[in-house]
C-alpha positions in Angstrom: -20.8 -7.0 3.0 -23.7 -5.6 1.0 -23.2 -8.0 -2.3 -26.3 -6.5 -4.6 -25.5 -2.6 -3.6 -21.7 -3.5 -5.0 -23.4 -5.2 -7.5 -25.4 -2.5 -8.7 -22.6 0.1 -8.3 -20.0 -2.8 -11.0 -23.6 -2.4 -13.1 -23.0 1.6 -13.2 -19.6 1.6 -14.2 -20.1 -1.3 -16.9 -22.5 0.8 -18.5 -20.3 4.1 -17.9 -17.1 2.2 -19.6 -19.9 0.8 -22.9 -20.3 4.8 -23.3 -16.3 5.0 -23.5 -16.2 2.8 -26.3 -18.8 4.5 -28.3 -16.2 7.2 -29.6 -13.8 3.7 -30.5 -16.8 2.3 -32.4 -17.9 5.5 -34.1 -13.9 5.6 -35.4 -14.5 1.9 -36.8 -17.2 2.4 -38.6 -15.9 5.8 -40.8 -12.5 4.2 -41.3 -14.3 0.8 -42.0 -11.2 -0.7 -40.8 -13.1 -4.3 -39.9 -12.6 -3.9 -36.3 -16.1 -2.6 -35.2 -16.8 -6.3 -33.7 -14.5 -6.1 -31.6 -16.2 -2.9 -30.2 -19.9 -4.5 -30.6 -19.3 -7.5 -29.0 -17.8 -6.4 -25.4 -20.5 -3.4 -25.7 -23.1 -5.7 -25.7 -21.8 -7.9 -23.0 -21.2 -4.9 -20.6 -24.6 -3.4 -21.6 -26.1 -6.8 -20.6 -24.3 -7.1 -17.6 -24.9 -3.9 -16.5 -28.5 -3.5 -17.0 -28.9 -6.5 -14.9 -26.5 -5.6 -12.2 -28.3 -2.0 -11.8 -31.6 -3.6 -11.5 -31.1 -5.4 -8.1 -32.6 -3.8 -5.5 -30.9 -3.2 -2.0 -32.2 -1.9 1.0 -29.3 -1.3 2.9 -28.0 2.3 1.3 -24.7 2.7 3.2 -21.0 0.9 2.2 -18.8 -0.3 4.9 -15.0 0.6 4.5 -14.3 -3.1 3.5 -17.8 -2.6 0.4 -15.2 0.9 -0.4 -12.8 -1.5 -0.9 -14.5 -4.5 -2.7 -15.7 -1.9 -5.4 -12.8 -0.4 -6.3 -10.7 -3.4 -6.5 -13.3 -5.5 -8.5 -14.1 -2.2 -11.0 -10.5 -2.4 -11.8 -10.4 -6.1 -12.9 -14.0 -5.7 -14.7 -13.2 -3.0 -16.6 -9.5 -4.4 -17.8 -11.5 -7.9 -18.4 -14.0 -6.3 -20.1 -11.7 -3.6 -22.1 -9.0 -6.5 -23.6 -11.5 -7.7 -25.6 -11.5 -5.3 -28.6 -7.3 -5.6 -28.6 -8.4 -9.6 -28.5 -10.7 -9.5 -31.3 -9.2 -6.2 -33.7 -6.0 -6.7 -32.9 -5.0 -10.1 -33.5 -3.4 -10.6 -29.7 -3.8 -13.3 -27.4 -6.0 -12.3 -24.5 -3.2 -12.1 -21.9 -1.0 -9.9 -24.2 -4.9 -7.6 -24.5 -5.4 -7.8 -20.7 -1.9 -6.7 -20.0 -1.7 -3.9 -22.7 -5.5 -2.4 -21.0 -4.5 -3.1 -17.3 -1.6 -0.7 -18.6 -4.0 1.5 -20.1 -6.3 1.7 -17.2 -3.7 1.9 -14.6 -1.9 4.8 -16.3 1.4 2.8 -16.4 2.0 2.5 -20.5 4.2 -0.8 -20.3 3.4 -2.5 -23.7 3.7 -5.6 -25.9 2.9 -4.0 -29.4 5.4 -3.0 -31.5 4.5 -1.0 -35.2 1.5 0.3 -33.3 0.7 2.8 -36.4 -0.1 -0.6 -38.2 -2.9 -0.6 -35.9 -6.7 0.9 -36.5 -7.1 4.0 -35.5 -10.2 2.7 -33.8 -7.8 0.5 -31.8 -5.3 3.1 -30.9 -8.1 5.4 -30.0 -9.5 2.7 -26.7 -6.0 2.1 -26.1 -5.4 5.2 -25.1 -8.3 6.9 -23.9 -8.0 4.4 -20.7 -5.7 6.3 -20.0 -8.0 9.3 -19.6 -10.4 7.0 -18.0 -8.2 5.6 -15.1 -6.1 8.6 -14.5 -8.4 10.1 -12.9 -10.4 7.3 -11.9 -13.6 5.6 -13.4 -14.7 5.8 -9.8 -14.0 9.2 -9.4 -16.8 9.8 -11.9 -19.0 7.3 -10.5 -19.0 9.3 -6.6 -20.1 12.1 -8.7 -23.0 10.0 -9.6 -23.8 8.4 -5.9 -26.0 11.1 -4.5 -28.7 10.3 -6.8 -28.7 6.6 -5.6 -28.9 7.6 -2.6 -25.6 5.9 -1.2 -22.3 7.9 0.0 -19.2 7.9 -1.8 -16.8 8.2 0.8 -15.6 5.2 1.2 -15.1 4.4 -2.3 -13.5 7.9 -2.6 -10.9 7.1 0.0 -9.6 3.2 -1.7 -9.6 5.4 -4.9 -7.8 8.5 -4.2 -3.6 8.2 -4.6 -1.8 9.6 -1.5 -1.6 9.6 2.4 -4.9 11.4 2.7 -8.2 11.4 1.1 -8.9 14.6 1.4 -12.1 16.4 0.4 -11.5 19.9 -2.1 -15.7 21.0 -1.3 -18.4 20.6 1.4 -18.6 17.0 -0.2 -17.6 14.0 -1.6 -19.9 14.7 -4.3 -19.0 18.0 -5.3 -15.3 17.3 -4.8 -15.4 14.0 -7.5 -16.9 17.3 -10.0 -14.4 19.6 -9.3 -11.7 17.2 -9.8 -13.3 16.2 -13.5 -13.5 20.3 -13.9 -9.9 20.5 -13.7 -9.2 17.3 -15.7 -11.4 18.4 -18.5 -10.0 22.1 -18.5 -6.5 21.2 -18.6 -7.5 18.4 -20.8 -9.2 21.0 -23.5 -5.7 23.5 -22.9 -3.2 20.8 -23.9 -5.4 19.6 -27.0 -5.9 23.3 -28.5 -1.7 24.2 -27.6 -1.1 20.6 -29.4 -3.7 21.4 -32.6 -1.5 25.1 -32.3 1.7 23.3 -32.6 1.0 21.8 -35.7 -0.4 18.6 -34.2 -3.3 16.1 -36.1 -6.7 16.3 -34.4 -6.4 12.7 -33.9 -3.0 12.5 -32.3 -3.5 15.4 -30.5 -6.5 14.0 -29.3 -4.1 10.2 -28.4 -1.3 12.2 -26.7 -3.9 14.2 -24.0 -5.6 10.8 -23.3 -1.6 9.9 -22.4 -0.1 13.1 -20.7 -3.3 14.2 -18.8 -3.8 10.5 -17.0 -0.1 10.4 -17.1 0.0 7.1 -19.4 2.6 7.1 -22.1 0.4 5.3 -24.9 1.7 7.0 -28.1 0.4 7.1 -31.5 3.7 7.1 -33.0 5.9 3.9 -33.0 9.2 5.3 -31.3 6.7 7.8 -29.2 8.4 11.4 -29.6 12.1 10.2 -30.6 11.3 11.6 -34.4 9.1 14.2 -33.7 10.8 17.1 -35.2 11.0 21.1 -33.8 11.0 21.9 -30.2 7.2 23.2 -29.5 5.6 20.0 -28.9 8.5 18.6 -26.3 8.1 21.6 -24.7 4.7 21.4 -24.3 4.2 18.3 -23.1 6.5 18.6 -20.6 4.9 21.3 -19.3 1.4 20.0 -19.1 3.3 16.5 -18.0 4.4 18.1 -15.0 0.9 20.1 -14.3 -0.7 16.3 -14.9 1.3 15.2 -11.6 0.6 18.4 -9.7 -1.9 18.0 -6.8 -4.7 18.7 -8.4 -5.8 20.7 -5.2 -3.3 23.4 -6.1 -5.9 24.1 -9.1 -8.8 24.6 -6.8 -7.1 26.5 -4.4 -5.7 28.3 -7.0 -9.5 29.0 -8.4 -10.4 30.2 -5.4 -6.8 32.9 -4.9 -6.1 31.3 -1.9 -2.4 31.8 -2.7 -1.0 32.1 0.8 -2.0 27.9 1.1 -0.2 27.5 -1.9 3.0 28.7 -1.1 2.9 27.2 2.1 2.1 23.7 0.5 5.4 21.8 1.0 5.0 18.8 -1.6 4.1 21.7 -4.0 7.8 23.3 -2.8 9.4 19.7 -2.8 7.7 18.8 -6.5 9.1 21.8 -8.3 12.5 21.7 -6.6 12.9 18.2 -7.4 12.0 18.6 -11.0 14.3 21.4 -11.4 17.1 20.3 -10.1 16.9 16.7 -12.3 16.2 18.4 -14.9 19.7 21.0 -14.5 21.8 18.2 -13.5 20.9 16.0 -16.5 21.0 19.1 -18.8 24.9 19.5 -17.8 25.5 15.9 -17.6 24.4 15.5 -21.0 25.7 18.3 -22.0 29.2 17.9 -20.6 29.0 14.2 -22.1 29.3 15.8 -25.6 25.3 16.3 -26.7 24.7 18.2 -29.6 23.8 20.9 -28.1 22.9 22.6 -24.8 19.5 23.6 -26.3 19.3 19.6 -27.1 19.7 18.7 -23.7 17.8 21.1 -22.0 15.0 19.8 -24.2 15.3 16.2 -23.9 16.4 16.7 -20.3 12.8 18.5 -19.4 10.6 16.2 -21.7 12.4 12.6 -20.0 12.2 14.1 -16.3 9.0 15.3 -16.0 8.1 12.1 -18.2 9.4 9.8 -15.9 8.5 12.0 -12.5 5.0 12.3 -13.6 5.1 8.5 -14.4 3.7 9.1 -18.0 6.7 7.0 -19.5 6.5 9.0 -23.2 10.4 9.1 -24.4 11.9 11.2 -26.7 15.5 9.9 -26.6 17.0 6.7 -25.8 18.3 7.4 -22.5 19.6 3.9 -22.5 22.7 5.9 -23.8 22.9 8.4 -21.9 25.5 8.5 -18.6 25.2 6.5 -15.7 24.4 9.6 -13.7 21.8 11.0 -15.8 20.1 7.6 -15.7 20.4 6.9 -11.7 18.9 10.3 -11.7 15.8 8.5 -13.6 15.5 5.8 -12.0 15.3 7.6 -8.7 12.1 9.8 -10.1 10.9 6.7 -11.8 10.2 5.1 -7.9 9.4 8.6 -6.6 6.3 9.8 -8.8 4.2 12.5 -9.0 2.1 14.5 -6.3 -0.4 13.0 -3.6 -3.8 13.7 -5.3 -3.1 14.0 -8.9 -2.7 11.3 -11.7 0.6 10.5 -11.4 2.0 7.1 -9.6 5.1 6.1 -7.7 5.9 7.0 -4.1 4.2 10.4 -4.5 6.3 13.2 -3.1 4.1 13.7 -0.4 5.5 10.9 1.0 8.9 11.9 0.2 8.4 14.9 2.1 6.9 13.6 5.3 10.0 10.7 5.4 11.9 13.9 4.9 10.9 15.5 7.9 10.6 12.5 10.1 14.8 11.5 9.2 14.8 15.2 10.2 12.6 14.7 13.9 15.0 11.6 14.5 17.9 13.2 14.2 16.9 15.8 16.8 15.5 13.2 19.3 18.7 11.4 19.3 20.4 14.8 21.2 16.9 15.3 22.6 15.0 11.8 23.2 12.6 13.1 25.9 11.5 16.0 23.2 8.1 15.8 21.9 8.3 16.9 18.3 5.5 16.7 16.0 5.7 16.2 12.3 4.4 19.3 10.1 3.2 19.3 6.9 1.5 21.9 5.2 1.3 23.7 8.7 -1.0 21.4 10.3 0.4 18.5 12.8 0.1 15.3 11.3 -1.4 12.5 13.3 0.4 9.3 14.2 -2.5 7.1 12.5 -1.1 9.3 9.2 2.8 8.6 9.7 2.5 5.0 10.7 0.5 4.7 7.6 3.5 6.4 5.5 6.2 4.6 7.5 3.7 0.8 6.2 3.1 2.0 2.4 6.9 2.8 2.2 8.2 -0.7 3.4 5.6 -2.6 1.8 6.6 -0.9 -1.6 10.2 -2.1 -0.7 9.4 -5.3 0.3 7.1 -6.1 -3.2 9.7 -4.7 -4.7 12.9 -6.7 -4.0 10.6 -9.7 -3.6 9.3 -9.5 -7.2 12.7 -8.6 -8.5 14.1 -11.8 -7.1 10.9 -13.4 -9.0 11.1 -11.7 -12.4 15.2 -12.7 -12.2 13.8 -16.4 -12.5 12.4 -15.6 -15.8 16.2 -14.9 -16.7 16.5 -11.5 -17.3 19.6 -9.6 -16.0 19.2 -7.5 -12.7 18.6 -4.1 -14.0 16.1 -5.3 -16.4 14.2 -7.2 -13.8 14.7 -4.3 -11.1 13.3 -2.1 -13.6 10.6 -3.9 -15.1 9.0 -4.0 -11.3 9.9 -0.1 -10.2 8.3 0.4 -13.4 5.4 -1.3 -13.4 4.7 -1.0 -9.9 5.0 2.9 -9.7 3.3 2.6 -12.9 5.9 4.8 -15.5 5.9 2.8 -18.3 9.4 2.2 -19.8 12.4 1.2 -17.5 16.0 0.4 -18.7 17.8 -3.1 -19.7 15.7 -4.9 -22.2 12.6 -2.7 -21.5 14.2 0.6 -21.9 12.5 3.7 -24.3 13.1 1.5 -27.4 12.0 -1.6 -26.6 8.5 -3.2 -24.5 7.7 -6.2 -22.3 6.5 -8.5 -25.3 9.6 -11.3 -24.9 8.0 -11.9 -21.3 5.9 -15.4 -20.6 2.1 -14.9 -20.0 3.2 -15.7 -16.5 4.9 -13.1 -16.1 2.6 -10.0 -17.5 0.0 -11.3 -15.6 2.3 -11.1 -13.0 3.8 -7.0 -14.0 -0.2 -6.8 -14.7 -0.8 -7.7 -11.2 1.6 -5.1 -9.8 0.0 -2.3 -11.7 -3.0 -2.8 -10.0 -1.1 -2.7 -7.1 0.8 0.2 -7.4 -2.4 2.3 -8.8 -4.4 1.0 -5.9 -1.4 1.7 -3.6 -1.3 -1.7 -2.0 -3.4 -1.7 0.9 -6.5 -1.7 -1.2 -6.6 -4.8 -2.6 -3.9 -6.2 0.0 -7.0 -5.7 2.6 -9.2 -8.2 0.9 -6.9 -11.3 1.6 -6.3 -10.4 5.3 -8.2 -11.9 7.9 -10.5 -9.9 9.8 -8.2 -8.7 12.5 -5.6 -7.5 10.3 -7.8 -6.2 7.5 -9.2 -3.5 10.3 -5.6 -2.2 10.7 -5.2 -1.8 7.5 -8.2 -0.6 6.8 -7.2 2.4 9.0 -3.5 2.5 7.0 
């Protein structure tokens, strides 16, 4: 393990997340709401830190795939340790409540504890959401950009942080790749905000709601999120740039570059939009059959809670605690699903989806013709085994955290759903979930036990598992993984 290159790398992002709170700060100061301490003081300690960590001087320039791992796993921890502080200090919370509201906010989940939150400073809204924008696409991602000039490769640390079955590369390098990825994010990041400002939107919570739909988040400015928000533009237009957030942001490049003919032969893109449609059509006629107001009413709130949900961003403009069974099985299925391999979404990722997909499909033809060798396609190219055992291992560990955590959270005495919901949720990383933390309510009754727990499997479920599972295995094992 190379200790003081990880070291300095922790140092870099430190400093990098001190220059994230600067906006936070800045906000204190004109509103003089009182809470600029609570900015100062966890500046100064990351500032501290950080100049010290960069300073140490390594001579080995290269990270192993286990160093790729050890950074991104400990960046997440230091940055949510680091980040609950202002919520600790402004925001009159205990420090479990802070660490578990900002592991939410980093992780792109948007599970919370505070209710009123327009009570709050605007300072301490602002950080609250803006991890968001930070971890959706990845503090790391940033950092890689950065590596070159240290003279150090990314790869490894671009592989533990990249969500879905592949890291794969969208330029001649790592490099290159981490700034294209932040060209995207920024661009569509600087669309929503001006069609938001357009639609009639404050500055400031236009500004709140792109940190939440473009890292897919669900941290809202508003108390009930977009349950009151009158008109029809807004809904509309955050479910459209919610479902672009959870697009694979390769589709963007290769869309840049007219390579068209790879895009319509991309078959999560083909799964992704035929899975968003149809939910969205079968809820609009559920809900519309089920006496809604009206079929422009559900069409709306169908589009805005489906691409909410798919997209894990967890915003909610209707309590579809009331809505039919149907429409909320329908939910709770794109709840565990997610977004697309390679964008800021969380869950399964449909990539997945669609490789299971085809091997049910391979099966069923082996079983009339077992001595067949048939290969599993996917975007044209044959996939190799190393890739499909490693789908077939993140799909029944997901399962297996799953039940066993539900059976967990049950102890705390919640009712089935609830506790089903509260880990699908916070393990795929949605936000809301049904049962007593549906749309209208939050996680706050919980025991500190317990949201360090849901906090826990957040960073799973961002990490995708094997990350941070890889750290506790023994040497042996870890190297299987490793390759997973």
């Amino acid at each position: 393990m190379n200790y003081k290159l990880i070291s300095k790398l922790l140092g870099y992002i430190l400093l990098i997340e001190t220059a994230f709170m600067a906006p936070s700060l800045i906000i204190s100061f004109v509103d003089k709401d009182g809470s600029s301490s609570g900015f100062l003081i966890p500046m100064a300690i990351a500032l501290v830190l950080g100049f010290i960590l960069i300073n140490l001087k390594s001579r080995k320039r290269s990270l192993s795939p286990r160093d790729g791992i050890l950074i991104v796993t400990a960046s997440w921890i230091l940055v949510s340790l680091v980040g609950a502080i202002p919520l600790y200090i402004s925001a009159n919370m205990t420090y479990v409540d802070s660490f578990f509201e900002i592991v939410s906010g980093f992780t792109t989940t948007g599970a919370s504890v505070i209710s009123g939150i327009e009570s709050y400073p605007r300072s301490v809204i602002f950080w609250r959401s803006i991890t968001h924008w930070i971890g959706g696409m990845g503090i790391l991602v940033f950092t890689v950009g950065l590596l070159p000039k240290l003279g150090v490769s990314g790869f490894q640390i671009f592989k533990a942080e990249s969500p879905g079955p592949v890291a794969g590369k969208i330029e001649s390098t790592i490099s290159q790749s981490s700034k294209r990825l932040y060209i995207i994010y920024i661009t569509l990041s600087a669309a929503l905000f001006i069609c938001l400002k357009i639609a009639g939107m404050s500055v400031f919570d236009s500004l709140v709601h792109t940190f939440g739909v473009l890292g897919t988040g669900g941290f809202s400015s508003y108390n009930d999120s977009f349950m009151s928000y009158p008109g029809n533009a807004v809904h509309f237009i955050l479910a459209l740039f919610m479902f672009l957030s959870a697009t694979n942001f390769t589709i963007y490049a290769l869309l840049y570059r007219r390579k068209f003919k790879e895009i319509l032969q991309n078959d999560e893109l083909k799964l992704w939009i035929f899975i968003t449609v149809s939910a969205i059509t079968l809820i609009t006629i559920d809900l519309y059959s089920k006496g809604y107001p009206s079929l422009l009413l559900a069409f709306r709130d169908s589009a805005f809670q489906v691409t909410s949900i798919s997209s894990t961003s967890g915003f909610a403009n209707a309590d579809y605690e009331v809505w039919p069974s149907f429409s909320k099985f329908i939910l709770l299925m794109l709840m565990i699903f997610g977004g697309c391999a390679g964008s800021t979404g969380g869950g399964i990722k449909v990539m997945r989806i669609s490789i299971l997909l085809k091997l049910i499909k391979r099966e069923m033809k082996k079983a009339t013709h077992p001595k067949a060798v048939i290969p599993v396609i996917a975007d044209g190219k044959i996939l190799s085994d190393e890739v499909v055992l490693g789908i077939n291992a993140y799909l029944g560990t997901y399962f297996v955290i799953a039940i066993v955590s539900t059976g967990i959270v049950t102890l705390s005495g919640v009712d089935i759903v609830t506790g089903f919901s509260s880990v699908a949720t916070t393990l795929s990383n949605v936000g809301p979930g049904f049962g007593a933390i549906g749309p209208t309510k939050n996680f706050a009754f919980y025991s500190d036990f317990f949201k360090l727990y849901f906090s826990g499997l957040m960073l799973l479920g961002r990490l995708e598992f094997f990350t941070i599972l890889a750290l506790f295995s023994r040497n042996r094992i870890r190297r299987d993984i490793i390759k997973l």
